[in-house]
BAMI-907608 format. One record per residue: residue number from 1; x negated, y negated, z negated of N, C-alpha, C in turn. Coordinates in steps of 0.02 Angstrom, whole numbers, plus 32768, in hexadecimal, padded with zeros to 4 digits. Layout:
<pts>
<seq->NUM&n_east->X&n_north->Y&n_up->Z&ca_east->X&ca_north->Y&ca_up->Z&c_east->X&c_north->Y&c_up->Z>
...
</pts>
This chain:
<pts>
<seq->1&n_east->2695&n_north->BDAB&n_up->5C0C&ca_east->2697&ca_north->BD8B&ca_up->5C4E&c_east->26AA&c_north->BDC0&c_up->5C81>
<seq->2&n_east->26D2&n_north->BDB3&n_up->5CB0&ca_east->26F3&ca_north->BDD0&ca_up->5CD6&c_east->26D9&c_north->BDD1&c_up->5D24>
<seq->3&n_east->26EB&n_north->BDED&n_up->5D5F&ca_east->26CD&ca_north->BDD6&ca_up->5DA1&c_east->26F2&c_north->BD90&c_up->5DB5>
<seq->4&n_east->272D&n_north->BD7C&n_up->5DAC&ca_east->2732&ca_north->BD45&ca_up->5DBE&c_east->2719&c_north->BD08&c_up->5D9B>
<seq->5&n_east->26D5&n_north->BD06&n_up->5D69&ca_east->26C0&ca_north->BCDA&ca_up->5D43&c_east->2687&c_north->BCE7&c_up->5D68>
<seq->6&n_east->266A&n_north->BD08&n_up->5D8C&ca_east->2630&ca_north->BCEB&ca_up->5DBA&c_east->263D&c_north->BCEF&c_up->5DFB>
<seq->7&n_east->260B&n_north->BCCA&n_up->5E14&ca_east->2611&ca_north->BC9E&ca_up->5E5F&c_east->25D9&c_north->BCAF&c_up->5E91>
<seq->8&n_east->25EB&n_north->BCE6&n_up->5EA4&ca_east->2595&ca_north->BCFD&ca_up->5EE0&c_east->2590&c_north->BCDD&c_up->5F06>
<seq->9&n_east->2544&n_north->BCDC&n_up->5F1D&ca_east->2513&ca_north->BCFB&ca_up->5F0A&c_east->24FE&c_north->BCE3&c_up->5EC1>
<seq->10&n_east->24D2&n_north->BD01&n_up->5E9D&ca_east->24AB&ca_north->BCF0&ca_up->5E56&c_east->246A&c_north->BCC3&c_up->5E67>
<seq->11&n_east->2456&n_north->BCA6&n_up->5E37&ca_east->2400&ca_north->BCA4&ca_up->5E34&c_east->2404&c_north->BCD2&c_up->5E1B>
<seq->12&n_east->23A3&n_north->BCDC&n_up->5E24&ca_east->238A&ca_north->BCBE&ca_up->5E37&c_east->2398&c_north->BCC6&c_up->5E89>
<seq->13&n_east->2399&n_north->BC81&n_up->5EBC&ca_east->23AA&ca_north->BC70&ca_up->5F02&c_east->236E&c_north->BC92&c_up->5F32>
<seq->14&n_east->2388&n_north->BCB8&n_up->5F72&ca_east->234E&ca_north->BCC2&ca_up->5F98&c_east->2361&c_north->BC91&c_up->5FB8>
<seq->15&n_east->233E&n_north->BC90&n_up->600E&ca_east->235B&ca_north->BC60&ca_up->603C&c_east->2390&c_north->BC64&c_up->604D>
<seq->16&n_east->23AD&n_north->BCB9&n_up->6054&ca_east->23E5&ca_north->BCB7&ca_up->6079&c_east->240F&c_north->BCBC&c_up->6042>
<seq->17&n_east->2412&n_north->BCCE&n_up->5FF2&ca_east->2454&ca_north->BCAF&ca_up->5FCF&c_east->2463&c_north->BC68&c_up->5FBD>
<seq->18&n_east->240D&n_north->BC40&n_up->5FBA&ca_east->2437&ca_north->BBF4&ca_up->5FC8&c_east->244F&c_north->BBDA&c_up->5FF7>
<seq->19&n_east->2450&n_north->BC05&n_up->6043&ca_east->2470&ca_north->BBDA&ca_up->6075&c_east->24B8&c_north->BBFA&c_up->606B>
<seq->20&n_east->24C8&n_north->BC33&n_up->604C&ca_east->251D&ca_north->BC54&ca_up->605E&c_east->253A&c_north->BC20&c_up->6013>
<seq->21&n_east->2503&n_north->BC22&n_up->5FD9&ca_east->251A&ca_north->BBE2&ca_up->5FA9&c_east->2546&c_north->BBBC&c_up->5FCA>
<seq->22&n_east->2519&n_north->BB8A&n_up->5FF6&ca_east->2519&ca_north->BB43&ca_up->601D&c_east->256C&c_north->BB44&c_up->6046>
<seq->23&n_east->255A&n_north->BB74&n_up->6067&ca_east->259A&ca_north->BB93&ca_up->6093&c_east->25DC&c_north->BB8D&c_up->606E>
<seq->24&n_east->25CE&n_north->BBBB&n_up->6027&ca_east->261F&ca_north->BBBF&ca_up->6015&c_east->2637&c_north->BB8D&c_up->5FFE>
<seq->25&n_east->25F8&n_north->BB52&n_up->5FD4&ca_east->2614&ca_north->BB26&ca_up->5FCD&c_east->263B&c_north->BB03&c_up->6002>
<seq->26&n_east->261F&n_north->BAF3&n_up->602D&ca_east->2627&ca_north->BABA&ca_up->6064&c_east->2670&c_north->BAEA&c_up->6087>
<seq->27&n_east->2686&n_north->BB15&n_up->608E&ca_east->26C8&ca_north->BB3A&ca_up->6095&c_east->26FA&c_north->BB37&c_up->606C>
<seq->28&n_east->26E8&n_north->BB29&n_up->601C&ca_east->2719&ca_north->BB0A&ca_up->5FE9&c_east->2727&c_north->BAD6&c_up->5FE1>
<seq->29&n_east->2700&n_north->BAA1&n_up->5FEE&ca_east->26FF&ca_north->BA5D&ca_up->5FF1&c_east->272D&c_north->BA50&c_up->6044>
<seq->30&n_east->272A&n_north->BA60&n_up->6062&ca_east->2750&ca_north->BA60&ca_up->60A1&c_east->278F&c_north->BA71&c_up->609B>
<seq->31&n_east->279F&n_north->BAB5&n_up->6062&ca_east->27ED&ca_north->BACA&ca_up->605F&c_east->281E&c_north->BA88&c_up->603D>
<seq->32&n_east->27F6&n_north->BA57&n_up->600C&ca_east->2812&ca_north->BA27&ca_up->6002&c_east->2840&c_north->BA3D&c_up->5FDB>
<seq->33&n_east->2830&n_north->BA69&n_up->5FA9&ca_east->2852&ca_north->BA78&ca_up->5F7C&c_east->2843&c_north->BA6F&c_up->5F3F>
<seq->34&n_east->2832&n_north->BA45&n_up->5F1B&ca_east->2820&ca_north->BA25&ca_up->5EE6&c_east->281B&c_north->BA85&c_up->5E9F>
<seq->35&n_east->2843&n_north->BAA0&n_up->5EA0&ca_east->284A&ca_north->BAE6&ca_up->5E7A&c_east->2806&c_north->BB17&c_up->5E78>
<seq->36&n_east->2818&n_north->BB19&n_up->5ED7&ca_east->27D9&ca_north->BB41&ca_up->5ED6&c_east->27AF&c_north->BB2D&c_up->5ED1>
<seq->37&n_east->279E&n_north->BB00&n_up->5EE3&ca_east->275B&ca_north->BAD5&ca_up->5ED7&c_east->273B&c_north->BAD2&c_up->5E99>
<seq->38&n_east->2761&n_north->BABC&n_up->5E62&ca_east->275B&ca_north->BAD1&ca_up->5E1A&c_east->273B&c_north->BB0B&c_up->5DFD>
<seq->39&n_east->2751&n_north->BB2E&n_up->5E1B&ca_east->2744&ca_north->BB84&ca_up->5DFA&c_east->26F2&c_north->BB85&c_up->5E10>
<seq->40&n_east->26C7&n_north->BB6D&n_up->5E45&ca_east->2682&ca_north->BB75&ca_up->5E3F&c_east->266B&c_north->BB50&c_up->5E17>
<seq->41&n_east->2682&n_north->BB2A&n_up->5DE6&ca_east->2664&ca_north->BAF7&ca_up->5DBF&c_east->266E&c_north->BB1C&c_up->5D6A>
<seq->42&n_east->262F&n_north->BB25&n_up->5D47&ca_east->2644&ca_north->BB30&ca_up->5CF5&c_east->2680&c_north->BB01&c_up->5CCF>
<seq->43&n_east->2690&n_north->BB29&n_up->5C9E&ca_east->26DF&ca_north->BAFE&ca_up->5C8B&c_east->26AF&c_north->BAAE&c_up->5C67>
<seq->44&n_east->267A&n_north->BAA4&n_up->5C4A&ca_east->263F&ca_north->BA63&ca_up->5C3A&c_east->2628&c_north->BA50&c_up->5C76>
<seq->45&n_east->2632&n_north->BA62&n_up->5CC7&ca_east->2616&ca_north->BA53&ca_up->5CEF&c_east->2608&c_north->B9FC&c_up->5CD9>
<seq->46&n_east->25B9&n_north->B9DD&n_up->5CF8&ca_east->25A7&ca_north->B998&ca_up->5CEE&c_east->259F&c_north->B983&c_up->5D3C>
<seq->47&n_east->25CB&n_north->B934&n_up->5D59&ca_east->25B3&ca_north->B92F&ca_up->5D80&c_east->25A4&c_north->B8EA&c_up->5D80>
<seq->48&n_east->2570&n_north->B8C5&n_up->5DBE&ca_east->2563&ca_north->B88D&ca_up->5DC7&c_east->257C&c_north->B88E&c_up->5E21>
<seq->49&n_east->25AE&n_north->B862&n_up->5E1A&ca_east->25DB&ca_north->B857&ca_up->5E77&c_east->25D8&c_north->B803&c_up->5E8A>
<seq->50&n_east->25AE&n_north->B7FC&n_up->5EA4&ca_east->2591&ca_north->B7B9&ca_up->5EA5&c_east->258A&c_north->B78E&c_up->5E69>
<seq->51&n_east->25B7&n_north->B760&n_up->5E3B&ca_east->25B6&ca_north->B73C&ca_up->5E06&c_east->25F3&c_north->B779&c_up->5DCD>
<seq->52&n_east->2610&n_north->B793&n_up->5DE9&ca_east->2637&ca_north->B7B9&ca_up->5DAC&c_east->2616&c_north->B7F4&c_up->5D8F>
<seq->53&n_east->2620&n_north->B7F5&n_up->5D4F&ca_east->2608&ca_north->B84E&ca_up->5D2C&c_east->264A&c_north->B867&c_up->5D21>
<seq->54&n_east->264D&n_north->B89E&n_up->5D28&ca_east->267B&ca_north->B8CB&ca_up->5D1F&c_east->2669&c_north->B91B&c_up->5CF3>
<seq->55&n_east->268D&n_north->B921&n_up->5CD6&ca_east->267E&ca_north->B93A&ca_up->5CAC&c_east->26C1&c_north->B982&c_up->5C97>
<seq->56&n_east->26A8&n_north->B9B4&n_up->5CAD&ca_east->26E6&ca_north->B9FA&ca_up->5CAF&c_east->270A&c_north->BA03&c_up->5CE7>
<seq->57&n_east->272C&n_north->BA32&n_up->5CE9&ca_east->274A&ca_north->BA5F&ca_up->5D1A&c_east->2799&c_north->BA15&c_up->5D2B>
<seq->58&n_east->27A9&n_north->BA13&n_up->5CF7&ca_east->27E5&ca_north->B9D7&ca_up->5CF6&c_east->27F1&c_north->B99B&c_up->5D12>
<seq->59&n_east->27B6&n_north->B97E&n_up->5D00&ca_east->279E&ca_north->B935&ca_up->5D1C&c_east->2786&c_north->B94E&c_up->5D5A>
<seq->60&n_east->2759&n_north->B982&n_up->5D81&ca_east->2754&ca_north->B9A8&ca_up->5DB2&c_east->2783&c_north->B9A5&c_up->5DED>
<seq->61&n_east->27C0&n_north->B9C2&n_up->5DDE&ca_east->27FA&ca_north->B9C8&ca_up->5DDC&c_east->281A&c_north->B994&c_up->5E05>
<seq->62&n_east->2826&n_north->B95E&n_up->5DBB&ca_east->283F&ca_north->B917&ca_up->5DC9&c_east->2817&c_north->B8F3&c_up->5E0B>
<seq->63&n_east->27DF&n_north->B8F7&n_up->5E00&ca_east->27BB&ca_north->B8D2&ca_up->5E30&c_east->27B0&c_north->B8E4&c_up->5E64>
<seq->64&n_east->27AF&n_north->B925&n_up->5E76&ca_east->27C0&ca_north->B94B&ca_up->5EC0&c_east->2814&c_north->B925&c_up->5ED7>
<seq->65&n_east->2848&n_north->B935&n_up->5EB6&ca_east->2883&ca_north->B92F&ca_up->5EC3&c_east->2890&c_north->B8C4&c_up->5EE9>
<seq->66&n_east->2858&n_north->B891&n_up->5EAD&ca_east->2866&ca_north->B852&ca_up->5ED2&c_east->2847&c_north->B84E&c_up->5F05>
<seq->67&n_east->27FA&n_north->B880&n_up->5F1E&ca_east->27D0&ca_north->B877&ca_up->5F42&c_east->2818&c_north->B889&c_up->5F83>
<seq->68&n_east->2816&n_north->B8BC&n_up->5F89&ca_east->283D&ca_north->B8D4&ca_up->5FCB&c_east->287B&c_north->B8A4&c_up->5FDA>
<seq->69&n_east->2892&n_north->B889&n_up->5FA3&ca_east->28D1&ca_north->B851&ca_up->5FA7&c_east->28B6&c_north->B822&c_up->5FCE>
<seq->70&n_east->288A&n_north->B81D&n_up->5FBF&ca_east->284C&ca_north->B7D7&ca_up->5FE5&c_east->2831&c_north->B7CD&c_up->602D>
<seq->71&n_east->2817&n_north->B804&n_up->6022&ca_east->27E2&ca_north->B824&ca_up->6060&c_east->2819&c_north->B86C&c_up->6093>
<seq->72&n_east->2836&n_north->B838&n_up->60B9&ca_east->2851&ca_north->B865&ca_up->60D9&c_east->2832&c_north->B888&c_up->611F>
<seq->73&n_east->2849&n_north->B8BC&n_up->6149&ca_east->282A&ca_north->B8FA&ca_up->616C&c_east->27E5&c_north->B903&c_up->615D>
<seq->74&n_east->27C9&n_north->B908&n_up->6126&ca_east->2798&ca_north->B909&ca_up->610A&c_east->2779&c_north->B936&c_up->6132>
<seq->75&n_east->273E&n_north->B949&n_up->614D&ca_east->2714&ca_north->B96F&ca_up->615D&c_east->26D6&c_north->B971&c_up->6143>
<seq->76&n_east->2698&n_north->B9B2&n_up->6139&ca_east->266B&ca_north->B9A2&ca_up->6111&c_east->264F&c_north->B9DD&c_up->613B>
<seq->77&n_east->2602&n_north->B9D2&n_up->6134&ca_east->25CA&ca_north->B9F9&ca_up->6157&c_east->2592&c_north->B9FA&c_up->6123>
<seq->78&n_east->2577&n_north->BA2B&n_up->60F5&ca_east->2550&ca_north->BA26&ca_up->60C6&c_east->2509&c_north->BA5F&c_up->60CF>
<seq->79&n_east->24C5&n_north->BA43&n_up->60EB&ca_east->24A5&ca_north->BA53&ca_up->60F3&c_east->2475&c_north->BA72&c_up->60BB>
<seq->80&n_east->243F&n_north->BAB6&n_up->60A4&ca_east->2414&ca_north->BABF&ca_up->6076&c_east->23DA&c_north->BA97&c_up->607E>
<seq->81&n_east->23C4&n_north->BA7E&n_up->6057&ca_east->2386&ca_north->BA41&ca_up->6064&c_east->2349&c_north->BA83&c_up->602F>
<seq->82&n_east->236B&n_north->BA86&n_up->6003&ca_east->2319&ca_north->BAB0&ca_up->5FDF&c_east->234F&c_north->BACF&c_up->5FAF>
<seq->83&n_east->2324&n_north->BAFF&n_up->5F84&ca_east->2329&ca_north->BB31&ca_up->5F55&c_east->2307&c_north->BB40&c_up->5F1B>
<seq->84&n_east->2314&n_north->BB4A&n_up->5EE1&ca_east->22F7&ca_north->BB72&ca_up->5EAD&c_east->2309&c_north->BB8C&c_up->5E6E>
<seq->85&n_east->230C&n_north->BBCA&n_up->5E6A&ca_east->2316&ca_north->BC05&ca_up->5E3B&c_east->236C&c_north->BBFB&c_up->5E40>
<seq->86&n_east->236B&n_north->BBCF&n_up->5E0D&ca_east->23CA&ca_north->BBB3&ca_up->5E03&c_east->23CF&c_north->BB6A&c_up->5E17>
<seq->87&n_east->23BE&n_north->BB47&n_up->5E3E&ca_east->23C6&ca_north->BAFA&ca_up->5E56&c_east->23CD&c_north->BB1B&c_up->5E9C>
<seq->88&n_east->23F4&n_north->BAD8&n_up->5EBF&ca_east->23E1&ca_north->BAD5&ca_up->5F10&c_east->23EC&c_north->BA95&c_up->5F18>
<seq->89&n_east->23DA&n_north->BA78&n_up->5F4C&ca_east->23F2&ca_north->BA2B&ca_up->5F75&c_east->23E2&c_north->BA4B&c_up->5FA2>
<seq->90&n_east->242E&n_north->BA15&n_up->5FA9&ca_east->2479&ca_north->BA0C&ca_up->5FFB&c_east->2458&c_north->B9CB&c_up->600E>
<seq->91&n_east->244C&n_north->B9C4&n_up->6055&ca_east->245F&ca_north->B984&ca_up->6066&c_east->24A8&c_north->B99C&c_up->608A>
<seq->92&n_east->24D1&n_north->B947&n_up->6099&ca_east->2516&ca_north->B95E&ca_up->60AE&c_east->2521&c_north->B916&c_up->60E8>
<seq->93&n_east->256C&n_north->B937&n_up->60FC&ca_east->2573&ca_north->B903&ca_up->6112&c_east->25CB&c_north->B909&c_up->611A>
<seq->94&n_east->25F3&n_north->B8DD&n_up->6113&ca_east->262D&ca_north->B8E5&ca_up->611D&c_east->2666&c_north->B89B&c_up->6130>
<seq->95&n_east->2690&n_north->B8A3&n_up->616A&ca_east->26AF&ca_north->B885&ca_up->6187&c_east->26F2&c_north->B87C&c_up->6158>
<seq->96&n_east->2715&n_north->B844&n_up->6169&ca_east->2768&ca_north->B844&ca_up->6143&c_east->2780&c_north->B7FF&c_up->6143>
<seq->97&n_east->27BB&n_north->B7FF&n_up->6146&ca_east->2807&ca_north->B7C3&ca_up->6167&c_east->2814&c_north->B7A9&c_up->6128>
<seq->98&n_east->27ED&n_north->B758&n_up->611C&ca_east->27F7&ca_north->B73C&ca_up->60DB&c_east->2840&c_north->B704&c_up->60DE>
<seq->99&n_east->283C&n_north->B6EA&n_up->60B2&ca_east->2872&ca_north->B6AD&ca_up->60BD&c_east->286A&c_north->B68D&c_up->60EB>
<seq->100&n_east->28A6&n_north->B685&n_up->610A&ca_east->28A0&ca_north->B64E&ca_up->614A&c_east->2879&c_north->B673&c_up->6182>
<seq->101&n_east->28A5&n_north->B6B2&n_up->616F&ca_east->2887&ca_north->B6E6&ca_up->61AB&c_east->2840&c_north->B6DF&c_up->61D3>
<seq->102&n_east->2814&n_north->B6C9&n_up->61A9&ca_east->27DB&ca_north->B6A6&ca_up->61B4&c_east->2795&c_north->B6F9&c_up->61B6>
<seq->103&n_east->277A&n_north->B713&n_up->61DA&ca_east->2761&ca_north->B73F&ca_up->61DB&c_east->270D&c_north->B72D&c_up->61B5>
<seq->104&n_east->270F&n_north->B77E&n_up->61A5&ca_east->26B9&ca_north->B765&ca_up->6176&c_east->269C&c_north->B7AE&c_up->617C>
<seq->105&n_east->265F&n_north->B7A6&n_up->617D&ca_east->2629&ca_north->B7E6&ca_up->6185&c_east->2600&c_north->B7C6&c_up->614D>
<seq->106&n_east->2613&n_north->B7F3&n_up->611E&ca_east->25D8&ca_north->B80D&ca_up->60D3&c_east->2597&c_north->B82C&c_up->60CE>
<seq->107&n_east->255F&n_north->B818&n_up->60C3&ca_east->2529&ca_north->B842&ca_up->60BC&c_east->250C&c_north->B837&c_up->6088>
<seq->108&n_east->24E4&n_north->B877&n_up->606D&ca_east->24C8&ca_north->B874&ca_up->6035&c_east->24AA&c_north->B8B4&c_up->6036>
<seq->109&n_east->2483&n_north->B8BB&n_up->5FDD&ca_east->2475&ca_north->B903&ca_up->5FD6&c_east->2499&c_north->B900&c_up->5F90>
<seq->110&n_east->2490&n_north->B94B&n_up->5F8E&ca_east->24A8&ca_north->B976&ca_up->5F24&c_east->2478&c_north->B988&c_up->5F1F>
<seq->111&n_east->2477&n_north->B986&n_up->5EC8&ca_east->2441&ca_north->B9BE&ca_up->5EB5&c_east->2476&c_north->B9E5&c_up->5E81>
<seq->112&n_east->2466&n_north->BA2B&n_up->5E8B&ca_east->2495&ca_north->BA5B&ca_up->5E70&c_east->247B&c_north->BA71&c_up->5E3A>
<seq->113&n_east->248F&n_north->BA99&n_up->5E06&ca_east->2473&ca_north->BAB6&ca_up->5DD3&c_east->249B&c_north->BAFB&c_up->5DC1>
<seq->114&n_east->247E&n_north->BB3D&n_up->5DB6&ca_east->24B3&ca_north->BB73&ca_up->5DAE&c_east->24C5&c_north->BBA9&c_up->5D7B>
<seq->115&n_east->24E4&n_north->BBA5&n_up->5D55&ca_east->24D3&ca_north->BBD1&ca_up->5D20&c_east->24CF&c_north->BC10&c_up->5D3E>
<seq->116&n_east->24C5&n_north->BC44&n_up->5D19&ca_east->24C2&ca_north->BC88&ca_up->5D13&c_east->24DE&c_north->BCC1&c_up->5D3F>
<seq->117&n_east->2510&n_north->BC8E&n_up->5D32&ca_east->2565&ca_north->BCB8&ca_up->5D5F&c_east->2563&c_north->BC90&c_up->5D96>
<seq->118&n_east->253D&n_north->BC7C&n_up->5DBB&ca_east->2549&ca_north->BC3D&ca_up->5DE6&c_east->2588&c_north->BC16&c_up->5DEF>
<seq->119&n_east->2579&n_north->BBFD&n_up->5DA5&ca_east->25AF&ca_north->BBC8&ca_up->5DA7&c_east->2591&c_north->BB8E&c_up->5DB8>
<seq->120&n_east->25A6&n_north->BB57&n_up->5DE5&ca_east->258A&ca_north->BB0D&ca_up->5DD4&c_east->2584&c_north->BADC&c_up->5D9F>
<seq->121&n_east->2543&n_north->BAE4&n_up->5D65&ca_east->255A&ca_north->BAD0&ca_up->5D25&c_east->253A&c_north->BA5B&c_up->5D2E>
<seq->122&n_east->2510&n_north->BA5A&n_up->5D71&ca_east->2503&ca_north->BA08&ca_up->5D72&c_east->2518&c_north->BA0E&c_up->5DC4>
<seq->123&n_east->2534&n_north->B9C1&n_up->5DD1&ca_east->2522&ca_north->B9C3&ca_up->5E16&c_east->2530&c_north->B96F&c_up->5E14>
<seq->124&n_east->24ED&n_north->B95E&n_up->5E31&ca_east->24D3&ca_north->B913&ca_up->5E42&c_east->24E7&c_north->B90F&c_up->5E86>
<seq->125&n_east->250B&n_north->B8D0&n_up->5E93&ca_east->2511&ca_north->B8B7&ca_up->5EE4&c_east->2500&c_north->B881&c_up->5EE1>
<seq->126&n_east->24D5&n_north->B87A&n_up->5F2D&ca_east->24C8&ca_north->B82B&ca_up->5F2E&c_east->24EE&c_north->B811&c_up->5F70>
<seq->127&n_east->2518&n_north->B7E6&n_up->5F81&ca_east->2542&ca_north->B7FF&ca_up->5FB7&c_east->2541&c_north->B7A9&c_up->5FCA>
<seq->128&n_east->2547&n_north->B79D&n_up->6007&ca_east->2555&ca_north->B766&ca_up->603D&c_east->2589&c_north->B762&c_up->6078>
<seq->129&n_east->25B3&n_north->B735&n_up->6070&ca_east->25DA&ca_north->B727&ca_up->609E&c_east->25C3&c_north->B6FA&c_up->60DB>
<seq->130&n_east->25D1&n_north->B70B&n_up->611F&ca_east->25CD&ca_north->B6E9&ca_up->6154&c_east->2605&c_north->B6E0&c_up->6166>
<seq->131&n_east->262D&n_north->B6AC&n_up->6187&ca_east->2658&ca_north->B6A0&ca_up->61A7&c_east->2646&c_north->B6B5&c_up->6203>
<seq->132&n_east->2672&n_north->B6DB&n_up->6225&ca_east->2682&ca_north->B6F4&ca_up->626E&c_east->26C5&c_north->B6E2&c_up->6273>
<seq->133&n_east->26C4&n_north->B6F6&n_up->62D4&ca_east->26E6&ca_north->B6EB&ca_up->62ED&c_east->2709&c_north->B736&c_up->62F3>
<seq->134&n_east->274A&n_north->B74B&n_up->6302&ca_east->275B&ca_north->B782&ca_up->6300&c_east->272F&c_north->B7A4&c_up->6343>
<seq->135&n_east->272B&n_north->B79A&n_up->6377&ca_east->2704&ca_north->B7A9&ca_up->63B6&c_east->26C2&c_north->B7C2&c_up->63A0>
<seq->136&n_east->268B&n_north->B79D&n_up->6372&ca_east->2668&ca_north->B7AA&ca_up->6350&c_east->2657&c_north->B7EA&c_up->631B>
<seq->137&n_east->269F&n_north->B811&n_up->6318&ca_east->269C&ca_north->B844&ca_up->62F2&c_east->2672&c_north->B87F&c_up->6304>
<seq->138&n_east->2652&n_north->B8A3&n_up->62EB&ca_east->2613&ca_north->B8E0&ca_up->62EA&c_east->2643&c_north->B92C&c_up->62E3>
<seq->139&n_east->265F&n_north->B918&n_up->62A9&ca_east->2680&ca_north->B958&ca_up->628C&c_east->26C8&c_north->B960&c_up->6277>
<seq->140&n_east->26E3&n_north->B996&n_up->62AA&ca_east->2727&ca_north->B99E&ca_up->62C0&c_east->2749&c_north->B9C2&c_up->629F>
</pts>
């Protein structure tokens, strides 16, 4: 294993490496780059994203790439809710331009899981759509 096969900070998490955690996620998920995004996830990464499981870096991948097709000027704000050893929960919240240019603000929480190398080896979302008005928007 090499340095670009782990992902700092490590567990076990203090306060302040699960909040720079929290951080880099929510800065990758924003670049909207389906690639990088990948690379914090183990190549078995397991996930639960409202009703879909997903399952590896690939399907990862894929499903970043229809999400952003979907969910356009996507914005996302992902808060640390709690911590331990190698877990954390995010609550989140994130804005984005659906079909029919119809605007929506997402909320939910994750629960994360991390291997060794802090890779993301589970990550559970429980996520809700609201329908807004664009005027209504929080996050720019």
């Amino acid at each position: 294993m090499n340095y670009e096969d782990k992902r700092y900070p490590l567990p076990p998490f203090t306060m302040e490496t699960a909040v720079e955690k929290v951080q880099k996620a929510e800065d990758a998920w924003n670049s909207k780059d389906p690639l990088k995004v990948s690379k914090a996830y183990t190549i078995d990464s397991e996930w639960r994203n409202r009703t879909q499981f997903i399952n590896g870096r690939e399907e990862i991948i894929q499903f970043l790439k229809e999400k952003w097709k979907n969910e356009r000027n996507y914005k996302l704000k992902k808060e640390l809710w709690g911590f331990r050893e190698n877990r954390i929960a995010v609550r989140f919240e994130y804005e984005y331009k659906g079909k029919n240019d119809q605007w929506f603000r997402a909320y939910g929480i994750e629960l994360w899981e991390f291997d060794e190398n802090g890779l993301m080896q589970k990550r559970f979302a429980s996520i809700n759509d609201m329908i807004i008005e664009e005027k209504d928007r929080k996050l720019m």
